[in-house]
C-alpha positions in Angstrom: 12.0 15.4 -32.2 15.4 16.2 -30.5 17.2 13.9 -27.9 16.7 15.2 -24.9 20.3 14.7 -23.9 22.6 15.5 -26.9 19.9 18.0 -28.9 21.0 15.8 -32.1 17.2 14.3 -34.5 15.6 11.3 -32.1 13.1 10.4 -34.4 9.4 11.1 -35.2 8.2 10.3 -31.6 11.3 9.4 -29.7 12.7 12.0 -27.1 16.3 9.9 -27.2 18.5 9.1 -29.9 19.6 5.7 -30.5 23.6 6.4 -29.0 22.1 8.4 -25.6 20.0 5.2 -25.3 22.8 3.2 -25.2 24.1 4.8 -22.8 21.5 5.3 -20.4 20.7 1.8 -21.1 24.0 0.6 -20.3 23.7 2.5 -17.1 20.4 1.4 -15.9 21.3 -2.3 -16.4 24.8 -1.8 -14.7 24.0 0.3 -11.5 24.8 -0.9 -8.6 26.5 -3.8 -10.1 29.9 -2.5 -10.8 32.2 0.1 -10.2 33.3 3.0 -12.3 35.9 0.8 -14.3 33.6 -1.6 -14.8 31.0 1.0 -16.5 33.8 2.5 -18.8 34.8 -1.1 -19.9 31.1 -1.5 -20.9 31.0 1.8 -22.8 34.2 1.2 -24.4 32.9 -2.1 -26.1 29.5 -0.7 -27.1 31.6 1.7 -29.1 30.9 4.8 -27.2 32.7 8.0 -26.6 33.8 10.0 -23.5 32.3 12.9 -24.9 28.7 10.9 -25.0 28.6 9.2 -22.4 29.6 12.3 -20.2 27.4 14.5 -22.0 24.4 11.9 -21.1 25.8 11.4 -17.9 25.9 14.8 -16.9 22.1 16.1 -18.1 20.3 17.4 -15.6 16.8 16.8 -17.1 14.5 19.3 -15.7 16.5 20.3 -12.9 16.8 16.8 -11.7 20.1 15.4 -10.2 22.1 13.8 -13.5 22.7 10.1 -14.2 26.1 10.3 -12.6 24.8 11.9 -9.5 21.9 8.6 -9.0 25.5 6.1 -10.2 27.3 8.1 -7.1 24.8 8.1 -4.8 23.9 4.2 -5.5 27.7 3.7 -5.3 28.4 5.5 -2.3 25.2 3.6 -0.8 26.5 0.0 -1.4 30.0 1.0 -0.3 28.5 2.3 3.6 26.0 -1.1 4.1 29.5 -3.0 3.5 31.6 -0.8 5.9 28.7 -1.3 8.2 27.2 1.5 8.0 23.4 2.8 6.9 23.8 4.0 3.3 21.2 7.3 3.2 22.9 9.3 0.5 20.2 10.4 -2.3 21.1 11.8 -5.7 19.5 14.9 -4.8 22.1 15.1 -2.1 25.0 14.4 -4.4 23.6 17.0 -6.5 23.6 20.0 -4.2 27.1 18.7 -3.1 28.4 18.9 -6.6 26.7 22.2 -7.5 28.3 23.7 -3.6 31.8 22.3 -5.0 31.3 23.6 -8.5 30.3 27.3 -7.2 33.6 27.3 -5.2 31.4 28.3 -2.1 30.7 24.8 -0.3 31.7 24.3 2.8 35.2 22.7 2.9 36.0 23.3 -0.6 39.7 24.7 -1.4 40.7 25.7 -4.5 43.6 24.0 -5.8 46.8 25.2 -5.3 45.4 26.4 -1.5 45.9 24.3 1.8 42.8 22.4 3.2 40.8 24.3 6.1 42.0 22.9 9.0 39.4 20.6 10.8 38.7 23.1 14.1 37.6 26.1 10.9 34.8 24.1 9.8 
């Protein structure tokens, strides 16, 4: 079979290669826990590259929000409960706020190079 994420040979039954597992391994165990810096530190010593861990990062299996939309929204979570505040951000919602920013068309997205909206446009 093919790895689900990078398309490279899995193995007879497996649907991820031993590298992608790593990686979503890594990420499973660490979520939550630490802080972007403290994910790429653990990458880095398991010997893994940008390019593999983004393109892992990135998949969105079956339409599903990607790894790095459920770290975001779990990060952004545990960030609002210790300002105070109720953490309700889903990785569904990072999603369709990455895929709005992506397509240019979200609402309060500026290309670069252009001034921000001004707050009484929105």
């Amino acid at each position: 079979m093919r790895c689900i994420y990078c398309h490279e040979k899995a193995g007879l039954l497996k649907k991820v290669c031993v590298t992608c597992g790593r990686v979503v391994t890594i990420v499973e165990q660490s979520a939550g826990r630490v802080g972007w810096t403290g994910l790429v530190d653990e990458f880095a010593t398991q010997g893994l590259t940008r390019e593999c861990v983004d393109r892992v990062l990135d998949a969105e299996l079956d339409g599903g929000p990607a790894l790095r939309d459920r770290l975001t929204s779990e990060m952004a979570n545990v960030l609002m409960r210790n300002l105070g505040m109720p953490g309700r951000q889903s990785p569904e919602d990072v999603q369709r706020v990455r895929r709005a920013a992506a397509g240019g068309t979200g609402e309060g997205v500026w290309a670069a190079g252009e001034a921000p909206p001004r707050s009484g446009s929105l």
